[in-house]
C-alpha positions in Angstrom: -30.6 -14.6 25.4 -26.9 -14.6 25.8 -24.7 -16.6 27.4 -21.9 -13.6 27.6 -21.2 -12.1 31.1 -20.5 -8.5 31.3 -19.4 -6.1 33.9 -22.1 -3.6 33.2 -25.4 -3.6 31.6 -23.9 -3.3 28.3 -25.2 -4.0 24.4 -23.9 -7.4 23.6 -24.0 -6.9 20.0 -22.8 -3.7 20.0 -19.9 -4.2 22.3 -19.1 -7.4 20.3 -19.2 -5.6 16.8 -17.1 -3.2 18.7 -14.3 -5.4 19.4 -11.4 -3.3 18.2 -9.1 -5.5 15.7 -6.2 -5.1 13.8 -5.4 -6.3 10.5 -3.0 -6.8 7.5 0.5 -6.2 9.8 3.4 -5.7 7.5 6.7 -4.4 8.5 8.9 -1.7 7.0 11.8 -2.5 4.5 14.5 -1.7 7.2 12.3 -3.5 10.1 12.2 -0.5 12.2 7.6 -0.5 11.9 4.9 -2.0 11.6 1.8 -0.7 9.6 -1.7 -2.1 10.2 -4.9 -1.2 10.0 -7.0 -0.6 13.6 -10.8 0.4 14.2 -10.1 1.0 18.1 -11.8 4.6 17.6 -14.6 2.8 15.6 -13.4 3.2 12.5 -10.8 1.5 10.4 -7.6 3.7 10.5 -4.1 2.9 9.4 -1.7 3.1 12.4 2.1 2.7 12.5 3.8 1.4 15.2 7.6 1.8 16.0 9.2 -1.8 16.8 11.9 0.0 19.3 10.3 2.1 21.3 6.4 0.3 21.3 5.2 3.8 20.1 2.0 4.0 18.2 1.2 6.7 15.2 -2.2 7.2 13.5 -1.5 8.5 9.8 -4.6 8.2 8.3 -8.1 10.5 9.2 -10.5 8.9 7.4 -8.8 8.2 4.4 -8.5 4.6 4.3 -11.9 2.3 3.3 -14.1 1.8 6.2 -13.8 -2.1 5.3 -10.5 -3.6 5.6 -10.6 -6.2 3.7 -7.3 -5.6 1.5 -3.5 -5.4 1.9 -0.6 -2.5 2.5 2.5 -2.3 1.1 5.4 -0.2 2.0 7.1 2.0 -0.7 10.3 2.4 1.1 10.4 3.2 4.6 8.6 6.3 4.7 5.2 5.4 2.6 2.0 3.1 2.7 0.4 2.4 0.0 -3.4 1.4 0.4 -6.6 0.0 -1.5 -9.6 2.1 -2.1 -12.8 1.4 -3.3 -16.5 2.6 -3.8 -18.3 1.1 -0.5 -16.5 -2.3 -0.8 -17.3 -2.3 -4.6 -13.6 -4.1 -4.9 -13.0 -2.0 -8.2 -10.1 -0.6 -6.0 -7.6 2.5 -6.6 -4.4 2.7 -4.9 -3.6 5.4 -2.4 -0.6 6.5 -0.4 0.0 7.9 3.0 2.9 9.5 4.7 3.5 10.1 8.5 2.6 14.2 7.7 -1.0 12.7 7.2 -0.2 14.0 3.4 -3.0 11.7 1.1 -2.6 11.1 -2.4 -4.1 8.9 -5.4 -1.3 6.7 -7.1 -3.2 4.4 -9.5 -6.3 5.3 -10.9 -8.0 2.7 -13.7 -10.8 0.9 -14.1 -11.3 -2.9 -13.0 -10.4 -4.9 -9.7 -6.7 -3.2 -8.7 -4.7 -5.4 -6.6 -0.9 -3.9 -5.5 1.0 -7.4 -5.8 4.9 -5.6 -5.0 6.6 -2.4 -4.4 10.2 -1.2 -5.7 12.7 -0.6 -2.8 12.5 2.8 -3.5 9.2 2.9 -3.6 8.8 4.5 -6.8 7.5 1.7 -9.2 4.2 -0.3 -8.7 3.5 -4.2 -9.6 -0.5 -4.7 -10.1 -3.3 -7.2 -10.9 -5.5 -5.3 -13.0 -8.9 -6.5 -14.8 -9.4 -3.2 -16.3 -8.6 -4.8 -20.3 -11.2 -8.2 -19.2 -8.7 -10.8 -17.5 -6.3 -10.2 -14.7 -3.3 -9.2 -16.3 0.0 -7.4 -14.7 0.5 -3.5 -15.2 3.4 -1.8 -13.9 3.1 2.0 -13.0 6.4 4.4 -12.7 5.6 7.2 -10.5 8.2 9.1 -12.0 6.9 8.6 -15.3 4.8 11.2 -17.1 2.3 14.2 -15.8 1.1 11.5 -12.5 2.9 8.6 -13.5 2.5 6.1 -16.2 1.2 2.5 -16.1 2.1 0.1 -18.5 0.4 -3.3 -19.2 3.4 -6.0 -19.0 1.0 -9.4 -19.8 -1.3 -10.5 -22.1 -2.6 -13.7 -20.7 -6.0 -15.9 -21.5 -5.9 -16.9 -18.1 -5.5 -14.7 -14.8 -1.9 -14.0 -13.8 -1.3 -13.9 -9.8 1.3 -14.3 -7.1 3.6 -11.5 -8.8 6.8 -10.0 -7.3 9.4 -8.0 -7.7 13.3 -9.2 -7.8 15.0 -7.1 -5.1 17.1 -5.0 -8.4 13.2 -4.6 -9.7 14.8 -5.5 -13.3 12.4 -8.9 -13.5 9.1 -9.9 -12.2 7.5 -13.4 -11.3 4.1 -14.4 -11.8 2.2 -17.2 -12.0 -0.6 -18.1 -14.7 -1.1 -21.0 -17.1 -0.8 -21.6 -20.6 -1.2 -25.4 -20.5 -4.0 -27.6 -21.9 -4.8 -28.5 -18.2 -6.9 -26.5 -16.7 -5.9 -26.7 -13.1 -2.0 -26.1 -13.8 -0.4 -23.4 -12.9 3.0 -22.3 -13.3 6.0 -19.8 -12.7 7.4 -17.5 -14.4 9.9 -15.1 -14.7 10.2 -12.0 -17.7 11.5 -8.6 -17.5 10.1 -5.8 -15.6 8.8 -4.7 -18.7 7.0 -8.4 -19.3 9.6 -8.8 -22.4 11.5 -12.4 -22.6 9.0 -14.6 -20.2 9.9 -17.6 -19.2 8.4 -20.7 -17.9 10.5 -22.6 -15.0 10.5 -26.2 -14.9 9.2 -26.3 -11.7 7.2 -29.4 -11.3 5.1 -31.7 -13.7 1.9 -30.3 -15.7 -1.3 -30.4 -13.6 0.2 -29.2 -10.3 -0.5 -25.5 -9.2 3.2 -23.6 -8.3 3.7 -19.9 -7.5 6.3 -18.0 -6.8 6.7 -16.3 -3.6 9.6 -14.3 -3.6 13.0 -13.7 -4.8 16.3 -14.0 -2.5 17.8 -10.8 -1.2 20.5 -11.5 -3.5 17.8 -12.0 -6.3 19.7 -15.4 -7.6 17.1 -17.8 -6.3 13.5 -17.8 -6.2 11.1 -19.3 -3.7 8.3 -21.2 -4.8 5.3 -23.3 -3.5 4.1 -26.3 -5.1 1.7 -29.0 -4.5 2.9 -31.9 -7.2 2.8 -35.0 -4.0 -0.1 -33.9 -2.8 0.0 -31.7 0.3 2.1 -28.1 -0.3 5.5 -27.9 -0.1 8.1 -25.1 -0.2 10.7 -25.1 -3.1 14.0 -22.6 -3.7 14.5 -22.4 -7.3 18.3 -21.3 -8.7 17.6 -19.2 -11.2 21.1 -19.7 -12.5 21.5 -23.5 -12.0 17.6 -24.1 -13.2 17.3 -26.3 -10.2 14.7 -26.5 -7.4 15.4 -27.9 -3.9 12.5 -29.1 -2.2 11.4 -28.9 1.6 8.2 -30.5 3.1 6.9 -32.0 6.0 3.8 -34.2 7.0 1.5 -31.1 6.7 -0.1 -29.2 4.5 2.8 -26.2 3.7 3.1 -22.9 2.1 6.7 -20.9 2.2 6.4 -16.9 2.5 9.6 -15.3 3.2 12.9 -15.6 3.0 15.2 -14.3 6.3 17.8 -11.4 5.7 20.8 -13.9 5.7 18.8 -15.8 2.5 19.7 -19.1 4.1 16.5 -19.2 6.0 13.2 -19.2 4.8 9.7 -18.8 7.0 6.8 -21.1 5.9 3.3 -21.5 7.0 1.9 -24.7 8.5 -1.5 -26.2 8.7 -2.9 -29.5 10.2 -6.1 -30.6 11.9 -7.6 -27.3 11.5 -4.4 -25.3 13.6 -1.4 -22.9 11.9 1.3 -22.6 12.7 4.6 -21.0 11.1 8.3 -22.9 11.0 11.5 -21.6 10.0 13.7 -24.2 7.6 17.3 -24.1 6.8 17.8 -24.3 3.0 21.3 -26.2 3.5 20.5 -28.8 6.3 17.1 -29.1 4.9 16.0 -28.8 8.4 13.0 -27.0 9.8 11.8 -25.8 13.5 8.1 -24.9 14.2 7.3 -22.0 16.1 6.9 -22.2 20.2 3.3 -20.9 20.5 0.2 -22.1 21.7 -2.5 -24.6 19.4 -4.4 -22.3 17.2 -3.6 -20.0 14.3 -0.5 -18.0 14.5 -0.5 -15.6 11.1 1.4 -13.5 9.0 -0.4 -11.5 6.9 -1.6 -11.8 3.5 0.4 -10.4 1.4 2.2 -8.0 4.0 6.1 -8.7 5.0 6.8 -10.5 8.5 10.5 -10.3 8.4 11.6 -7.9 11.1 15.3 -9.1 11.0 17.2 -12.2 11.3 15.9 -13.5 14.0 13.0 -11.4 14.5 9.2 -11.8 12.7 6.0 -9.9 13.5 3.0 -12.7 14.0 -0.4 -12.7 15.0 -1.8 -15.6 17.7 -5.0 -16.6 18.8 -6.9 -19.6 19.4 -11.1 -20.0 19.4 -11.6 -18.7 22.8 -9.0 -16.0 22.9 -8.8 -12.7 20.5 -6.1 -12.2 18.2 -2.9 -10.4 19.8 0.3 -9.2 17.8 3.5 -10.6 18.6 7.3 -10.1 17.9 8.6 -13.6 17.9 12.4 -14.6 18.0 13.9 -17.5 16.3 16.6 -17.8 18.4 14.7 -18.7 21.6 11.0 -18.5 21.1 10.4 -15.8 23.3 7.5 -13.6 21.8 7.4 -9.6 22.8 3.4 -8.2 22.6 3.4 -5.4 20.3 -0.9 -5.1 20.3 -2.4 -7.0 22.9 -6.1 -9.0 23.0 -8.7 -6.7 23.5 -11.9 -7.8 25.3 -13.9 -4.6 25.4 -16.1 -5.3 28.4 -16.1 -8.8 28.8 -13.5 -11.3 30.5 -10.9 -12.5 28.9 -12.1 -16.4 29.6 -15.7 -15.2 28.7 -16.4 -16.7 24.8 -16.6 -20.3 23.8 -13.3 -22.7 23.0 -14.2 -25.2 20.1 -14.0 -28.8 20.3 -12.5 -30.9 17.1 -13.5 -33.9 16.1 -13.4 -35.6 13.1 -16.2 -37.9 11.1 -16.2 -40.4 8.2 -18.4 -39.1 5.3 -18.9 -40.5 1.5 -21.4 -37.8 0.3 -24.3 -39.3 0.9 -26.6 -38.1 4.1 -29.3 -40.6 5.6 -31.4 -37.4 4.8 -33.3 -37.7 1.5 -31.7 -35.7 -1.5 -34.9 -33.3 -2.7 -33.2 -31.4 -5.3 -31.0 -33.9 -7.3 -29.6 -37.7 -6.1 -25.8 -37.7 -5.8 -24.1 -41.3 -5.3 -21.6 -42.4 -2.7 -18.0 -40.8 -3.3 -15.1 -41.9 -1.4 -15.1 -42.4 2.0 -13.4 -39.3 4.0 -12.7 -38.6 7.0 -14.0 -34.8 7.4 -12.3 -32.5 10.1 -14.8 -30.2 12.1 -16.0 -27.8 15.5 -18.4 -28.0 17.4 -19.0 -24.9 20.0 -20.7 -25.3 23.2 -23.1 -22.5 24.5 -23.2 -23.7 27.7 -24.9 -26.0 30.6 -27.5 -22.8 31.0 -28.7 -23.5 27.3 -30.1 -27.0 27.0 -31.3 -28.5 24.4 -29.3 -25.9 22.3 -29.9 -24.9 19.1 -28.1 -25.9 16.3 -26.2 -23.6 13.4 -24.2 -25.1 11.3 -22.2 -22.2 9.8 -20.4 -23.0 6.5 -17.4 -21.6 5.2 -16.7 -20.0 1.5 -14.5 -20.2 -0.5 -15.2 -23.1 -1.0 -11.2 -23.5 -1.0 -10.9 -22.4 2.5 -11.3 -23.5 5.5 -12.1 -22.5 8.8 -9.5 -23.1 11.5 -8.6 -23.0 15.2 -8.8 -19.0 15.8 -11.0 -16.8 17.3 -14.6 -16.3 14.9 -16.6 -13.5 15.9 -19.5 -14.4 14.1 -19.1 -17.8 15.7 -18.8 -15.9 18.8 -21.8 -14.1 18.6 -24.1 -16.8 17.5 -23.1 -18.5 20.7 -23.3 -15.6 22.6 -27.2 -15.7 21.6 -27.3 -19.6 22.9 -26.7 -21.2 19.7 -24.6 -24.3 19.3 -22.7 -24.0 16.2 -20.6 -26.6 14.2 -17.8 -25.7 11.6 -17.1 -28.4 9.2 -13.8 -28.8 6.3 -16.3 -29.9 3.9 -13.9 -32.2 0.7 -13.2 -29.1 -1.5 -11.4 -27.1 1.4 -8.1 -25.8 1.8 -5.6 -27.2 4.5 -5.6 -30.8 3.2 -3.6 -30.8 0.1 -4.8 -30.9 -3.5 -6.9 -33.8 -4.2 -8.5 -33.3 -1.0 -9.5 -29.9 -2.6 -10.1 -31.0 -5.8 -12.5 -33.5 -4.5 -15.3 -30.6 -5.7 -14.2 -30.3 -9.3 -17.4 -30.8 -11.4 -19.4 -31.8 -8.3 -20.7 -28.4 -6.9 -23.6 -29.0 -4.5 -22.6 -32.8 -4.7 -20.8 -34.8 -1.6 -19.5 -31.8 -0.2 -23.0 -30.7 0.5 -23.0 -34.4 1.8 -20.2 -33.6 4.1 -21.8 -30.9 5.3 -25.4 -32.4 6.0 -23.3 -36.1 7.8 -21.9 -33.2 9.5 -25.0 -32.1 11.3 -26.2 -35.7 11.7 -23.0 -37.0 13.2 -23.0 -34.4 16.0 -26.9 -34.7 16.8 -26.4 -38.6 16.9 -23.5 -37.8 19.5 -24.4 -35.1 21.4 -27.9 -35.1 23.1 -27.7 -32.0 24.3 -28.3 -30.5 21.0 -32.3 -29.9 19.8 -32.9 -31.6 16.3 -35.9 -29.5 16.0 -33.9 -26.2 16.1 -31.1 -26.3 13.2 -30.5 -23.6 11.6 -27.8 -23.3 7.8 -25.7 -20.1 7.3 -23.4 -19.4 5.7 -21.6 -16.2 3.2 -20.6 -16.4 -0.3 -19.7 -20.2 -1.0 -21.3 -20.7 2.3 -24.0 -18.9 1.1 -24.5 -21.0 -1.6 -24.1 -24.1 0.7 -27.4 -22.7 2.8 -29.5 -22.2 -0.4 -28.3 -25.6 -1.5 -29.1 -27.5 1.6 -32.1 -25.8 2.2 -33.3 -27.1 -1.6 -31.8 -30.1 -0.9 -32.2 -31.7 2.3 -34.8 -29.8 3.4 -35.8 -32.5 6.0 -33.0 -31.4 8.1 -33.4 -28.1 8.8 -35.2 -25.5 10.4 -34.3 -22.4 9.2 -31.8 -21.2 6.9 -29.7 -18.0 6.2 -28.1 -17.2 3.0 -25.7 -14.2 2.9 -24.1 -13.1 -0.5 -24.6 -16.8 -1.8 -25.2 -17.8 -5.5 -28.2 -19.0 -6.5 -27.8 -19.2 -10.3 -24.2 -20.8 -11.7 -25.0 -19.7 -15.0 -25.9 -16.4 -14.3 -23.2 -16.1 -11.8 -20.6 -17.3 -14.8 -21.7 -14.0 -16.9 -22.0 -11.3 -14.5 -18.4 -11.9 -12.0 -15.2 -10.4 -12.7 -12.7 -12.5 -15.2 -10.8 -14.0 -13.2 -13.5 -15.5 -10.7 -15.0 -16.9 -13.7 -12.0 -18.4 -15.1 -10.1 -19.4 -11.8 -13.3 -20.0 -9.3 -16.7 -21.2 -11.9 -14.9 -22.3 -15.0 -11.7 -24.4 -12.9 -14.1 -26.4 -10.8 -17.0 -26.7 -13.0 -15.9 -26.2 -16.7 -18.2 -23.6 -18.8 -22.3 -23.2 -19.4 -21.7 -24.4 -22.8 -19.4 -27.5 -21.9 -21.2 -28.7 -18.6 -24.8 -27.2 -19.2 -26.7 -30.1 -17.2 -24.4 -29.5 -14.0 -24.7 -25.5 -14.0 -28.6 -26.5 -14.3 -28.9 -29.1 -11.6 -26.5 -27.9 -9.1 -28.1 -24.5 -9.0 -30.3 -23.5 -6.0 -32.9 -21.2 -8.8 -33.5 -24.6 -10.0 -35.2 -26.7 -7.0 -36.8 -23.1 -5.5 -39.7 -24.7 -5.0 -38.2 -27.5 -2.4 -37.8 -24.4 0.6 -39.4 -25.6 3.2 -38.5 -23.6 6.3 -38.0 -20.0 6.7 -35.5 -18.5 5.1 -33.4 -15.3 5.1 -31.8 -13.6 2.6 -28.7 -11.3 2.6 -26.9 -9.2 0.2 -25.1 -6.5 -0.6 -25.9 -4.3 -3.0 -22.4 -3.5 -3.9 -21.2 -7.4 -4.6 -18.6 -7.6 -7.5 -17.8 -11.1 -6.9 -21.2 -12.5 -6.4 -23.5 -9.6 -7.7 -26.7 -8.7 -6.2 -29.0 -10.4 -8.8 -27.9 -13.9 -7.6 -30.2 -12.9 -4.6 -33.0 -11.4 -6.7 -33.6 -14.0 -9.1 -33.8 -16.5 -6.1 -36.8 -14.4 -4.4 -38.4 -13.2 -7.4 -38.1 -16.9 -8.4 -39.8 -17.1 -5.1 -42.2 -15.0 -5.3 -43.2 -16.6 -8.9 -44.2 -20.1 -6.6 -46.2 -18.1 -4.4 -44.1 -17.9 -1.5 -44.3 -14.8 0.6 -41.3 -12.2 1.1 -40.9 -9.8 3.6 -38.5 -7.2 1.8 -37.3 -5.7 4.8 -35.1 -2.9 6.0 -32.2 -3.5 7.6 -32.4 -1.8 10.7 -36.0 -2.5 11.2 -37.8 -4.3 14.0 -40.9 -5.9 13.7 -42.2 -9.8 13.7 -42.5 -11.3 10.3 -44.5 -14.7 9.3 -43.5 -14.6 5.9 -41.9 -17.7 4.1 -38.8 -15.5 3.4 -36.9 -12.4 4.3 -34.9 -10.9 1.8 -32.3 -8.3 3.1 -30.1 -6.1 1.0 -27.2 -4.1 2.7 -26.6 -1.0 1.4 -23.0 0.6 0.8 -21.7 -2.9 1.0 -20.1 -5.5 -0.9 -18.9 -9.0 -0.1 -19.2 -8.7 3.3 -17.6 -6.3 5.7 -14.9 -6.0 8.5 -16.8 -2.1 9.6 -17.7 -2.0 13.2 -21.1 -0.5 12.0 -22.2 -2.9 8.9 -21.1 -5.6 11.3 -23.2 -4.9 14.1 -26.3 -4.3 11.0 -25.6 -7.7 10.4 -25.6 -8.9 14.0 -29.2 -7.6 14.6 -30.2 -8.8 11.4 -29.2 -12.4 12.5 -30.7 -12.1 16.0 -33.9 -10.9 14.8 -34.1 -13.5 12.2 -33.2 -16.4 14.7 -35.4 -15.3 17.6 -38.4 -15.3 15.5 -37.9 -18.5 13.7 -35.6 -20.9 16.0 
């Protein structure tokens, strides 16, 4: 059933996957555009949009992955360079289109590709590269050679990240860490050629900096840092060796300096809302941004900066879609350069979220089938709960879990959230210890305790809300949850199987050691071996705290979702889990994707073809969407 009113007799599911979006906004060097990517005909196209005169351009045909899961960059004003990979296989190439719909490869190698910066000109290329093992830097001159040449600039153990240009393109900074301490990080800054690093003395050993960017001037050097706890923004004189430091009550990020380089923008988060603020480096001073409670974005790795007063945002809030904004510094006014789309329903048609907050040590009343976990400290745990509405009652319950697991979920608009309550499902977000938005030891909470008391948090979660709310069914819960999430509904289905119904794993890991020998470097150095140390030096927690482990605790049906073309979390994660399965006689319905049918097996298993880690593609989403429903009709 669903609890969305249309104006026709429409698909729900269909209309929903439909939704058009747009994604990755970054302005041009001279601020005249604004490239993003846009599936409004149904497929993910790159569009250009001219900030003057509102005009919109389509410069891509096809030629841009289906799935837009990764950045653009500008090469000068007249270029945009874009990631390509083998049906969301990650292992991406970097492409560049022009406004004469002219397509060409750039950078060709094997290994994840990631574009970190772009010359002014356009002409030379900063990249992440695991094509040698680790992430390392490579810098490719497109005038160099018959196609270019790429050189490799570092040789680091660990994986090197957060690199940029200076505005000259003479030096590079990076981040990576040489310490004994395994959750340092620090910044440096070498020649473009990676000749004569050096380390900055940023902050102490055991905090994780990174450098953001470089001044228009190129003397100074904007950093991020979180020595005292929560993040805070840093400019660093590279001539002085001095860093100034700038910081509120809030968890903080900086990510741009303004043309005048005595203004910097910086990203805010607290109780589960963003918002950006603009500081003055001499007073110190800083002015959030006039816009409504919810999450007001730049983009990942794209540039806001229109001019000095001007910055391209996103906004939205739970209950209303994302819209694209021009926002002035001088006044707050906002101009609307893409606005919401609803497709066929109202605008005041999906579900706001209400945010609460619980205390939590780890420890559910549930029993602990898998492995017992003591009482950590005490937290207060931030979390949403989504209403389906007075039509639906008792509602079902899904709690939906986020990955990462340092992430977070936030105060924007979820359109899986969106759809599961468009089917009459309750569903409760929760900021598990371990996520983002709460400064580092909040986050580091997890280290060495995978599938420990943030699995707690998660399961004092659902019993917190069913204590409160009685209009919520006890006998209908349902996990799910993708990629660390995905590893949360295996592990809470194994491990408090008493409190759940039904669960749904989607790309999740099943087996940590396995997982450690078959990701890319750098997930296993900066994700598995960072939180949880190595197989060889914490054998008994890769054994316990694995899902493969305590197979035989399932107790409620339970689906199973993958795809097939997973770098970060490979396929086999899900196969060992149901032929471990299959090994304790459970039953398995292997089934297509876009079959319909009953089941009454234990388990369905799933695998999405010409897919990776998930997918942003209208059609793979709506694959998924009927996936879901079917699963949940038959078993909540």
């Amino acid at each position: 059933m669903s609890t969305l009113q249309t104006d026709a007799d429409v698909d729900v599911l269909e209309e929903l996957a439909s939704l058009p979006s747009f994604f990755h906004q970054t302005v041009s060097p001279d601020g005249s555009k604004v490239a993003y990517y846009y599936d409004g005909t149904g497929r993910n196209e790159l569009y250009v949009q001219d900030l003057t005169t509102g005009e919109r351009e389509r410069w891509s045909d096809g030629d841009v992955p289906r799935d837009a899961t990764w950045h653009l960059k500008w090469g000068g004003n007249d270029e945009v360079f874009v990631h390509v990979d083998d049906d969301g296989n990650e292992q991406n190439d970097v492409h560049v289109l022009t406004a004469d719909g002219e397509v060409e490869p750039v950078v060709e190698m094997d290994g994840q590709v990631a574009l970190a910066d772009v010359t002014a000109d356009g002409e030379r290329l900063l990249l992440a590269s695991s094509r040698d093992g680790q992430m390392n830097l490579y810098v490719h001159d497109r005038n160099g050679g018959d196609g270019g040449e790429t050189e490799k600039v570092t040789e680091y153990e660990r994986a090197v990240g957060a690199a940029c240009f200076s505005p000259d393109g003479e030096r590079i900074a990076y981040a990576t860490n040489e310490t004994d301490v395994y959750e340092n990080t620090d910044v440096y800054v070498a020649n473009t050629d990676g000749s004569d690093p050096e380390r900055l003395d940023v902050a102490e050993t055991g905090a994780e900096t990174a450098p953001v960017e470089f001044s228009p001037e190129g003397d100074r050097l904007l950093v991020q840092d979180n020595s005292t706890d929560l993040g805070r923004s840093g400019v660093y004189d590279l001539g002085a060796g001095e860093v100034t430091w700038y910081a509120s009550d809030a968890e903080e990020s900086p990510r741009a300096f303004l043309p005048d380089g005595e203004r910097f923008l910086a990203t805010r988060e607290q109780e589960m809302a963003v918002t950006k603020a603009v500081y003055d480096l001499e007073t110190g001073d800083s002015e959030a941004f006039d816009l409504p409670d919810g999450v007001t974005g730049f983009s990942m790795a794209g540039n806001p900066v229109v001019d000095d007063e001007r910055v391209v945002v996103s906004q939205s809030t739970p209950s209303t879609r994302p819209s694209l904004l021009t926002y002035d510094l001088t006044d707050g006014s906002t101009e609307t350069l893409h606005a919401a789309e609803y497709g066929p329903f109202s605008s005041d048609a999906f579900a706001d979220a209400e945010f609460f907050t619980f205390a939590s040590d780890g420890v559910p009343e549930t029993p602990a089938r898998a492995t017992e976990v003591g009482p950590s400290d005490e937290l207060d745990v931030e979390a949403l709960l989504y209403d389906p509405g007075e039509d639906v009652r008792p509602a079902p319950l899904v709690v939906k879990v986020h990955g990462g697991p340092r992430a977070a979920d936030m105060r924007t608009f979820d359109l899986y959230t969106q759809f599961l309550v468009s089917q009459g499902y309750a569903v409760l977000l929760v900021n598990y210890r371990g996520s983002s938005g709460r400064g580092r030891e909040f986050a580091r909470e997890i280290y060495e305790d995978w599938g420990g008391a943030e699995q707690g948090d998660v399961a004092t979660g659902v019993e917190h809300v069913l204590d409160e709310y009685d209009w919520l069914d006890d006998d209908r819960v349902c996990v799910f949850g993708g990629s660390y999430g995905g590893y949360s509904a295996y592990w809470q289905a194994v491990q408090y199987p008493d409190r759940y119904d039904a669960s749904v794993a989607w790309i999740g890991l099943t087996d940590l050691r396995e997982m450690f020998e078959t990701t890319m470097p750098h997930f296993r150095t900066e994700l598995m071996e960072k939180n949880l140390g190595t197989p060889e030096t914490n054998p008994d927690l890769y054994r316990e705290r694995s899902p493969i482990e305590h197979a035989e605790n399932v107790d409620s049906p339970m689906l199973m979702i993958h795809g097939v073309n997973d770098r970060r979390v490979p396929v086999s994660q899900a196969r060992l889990f149901r032929d471990e399965l299959l090994e304790l006689a459970y039953s398995v319905d292997e089934r297509d994707p876009d079959a319909d049918g009953d089941s009454s097996a234990d388990v369905e298993y799933v695998e999405l073809g010409k897919e990776g880690h998930a997918s942003t593609d209208a059609s793979q989403k709506l694959r998924m969407f009927r996936v879901l429903q079917g699963f949940l009709d038959r078993r909540l």
